[in-house]
C-alpha positions in Angstrom: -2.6 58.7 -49.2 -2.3 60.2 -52.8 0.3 63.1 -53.3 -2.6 66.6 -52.9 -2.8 64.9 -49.4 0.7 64.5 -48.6 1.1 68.0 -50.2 -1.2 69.5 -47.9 0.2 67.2 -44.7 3.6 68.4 -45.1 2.8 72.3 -45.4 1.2 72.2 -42.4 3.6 70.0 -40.2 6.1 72.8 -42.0 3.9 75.5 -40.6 3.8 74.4 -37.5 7.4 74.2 -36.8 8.4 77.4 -38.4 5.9 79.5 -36.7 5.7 80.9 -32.8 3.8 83.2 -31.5 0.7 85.3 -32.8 0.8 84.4 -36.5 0.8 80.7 -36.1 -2.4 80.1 -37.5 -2.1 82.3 -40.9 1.4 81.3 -41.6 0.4 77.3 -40.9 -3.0 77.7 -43.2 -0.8 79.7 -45.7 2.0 76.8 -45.8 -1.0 74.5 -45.9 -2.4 75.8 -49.1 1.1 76.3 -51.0 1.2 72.6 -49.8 -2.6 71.3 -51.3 -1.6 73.1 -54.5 1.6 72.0 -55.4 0.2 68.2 -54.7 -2.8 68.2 -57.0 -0.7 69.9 -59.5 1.5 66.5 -58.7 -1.3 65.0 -59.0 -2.6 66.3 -62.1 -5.9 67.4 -60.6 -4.2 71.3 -61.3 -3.3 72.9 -64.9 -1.4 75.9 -63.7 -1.1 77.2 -67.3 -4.7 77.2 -67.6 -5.1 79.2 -64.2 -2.5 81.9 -65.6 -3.4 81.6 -69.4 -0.6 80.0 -70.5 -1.1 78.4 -73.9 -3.8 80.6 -74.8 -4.1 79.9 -79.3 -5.7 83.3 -81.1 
């Protein structure tokens, strides 16, 4: 299991145990996202300063 799918286990498992009631389900898939991204940035799948145009050379 390589880290964007540990990443994206975790934030849901976190999801589910912070969450009761209505909202489960958007909270869980939002915590599941946060979770994908931050492991293929960890990964090195991700360039977040190519997403927000960091490094940008005029």
């Amino acid at each position: 299991m390589n880290a964007t799918q540990t990443g994206l286990l975790a934030g849901l498992v976190l999801g589910l145990a912070a969450t009761q009631g209505f909202t489960a389900f958007l909270v869980t898939l939002a915590l599941g996202i946060i979770g994908l991204v931050a492991g293929r940035v960890l990964d090195g799948e991700l360039d977040l300063g190519e997403l927000f145009g960091k490094g940008r050379d005029k």
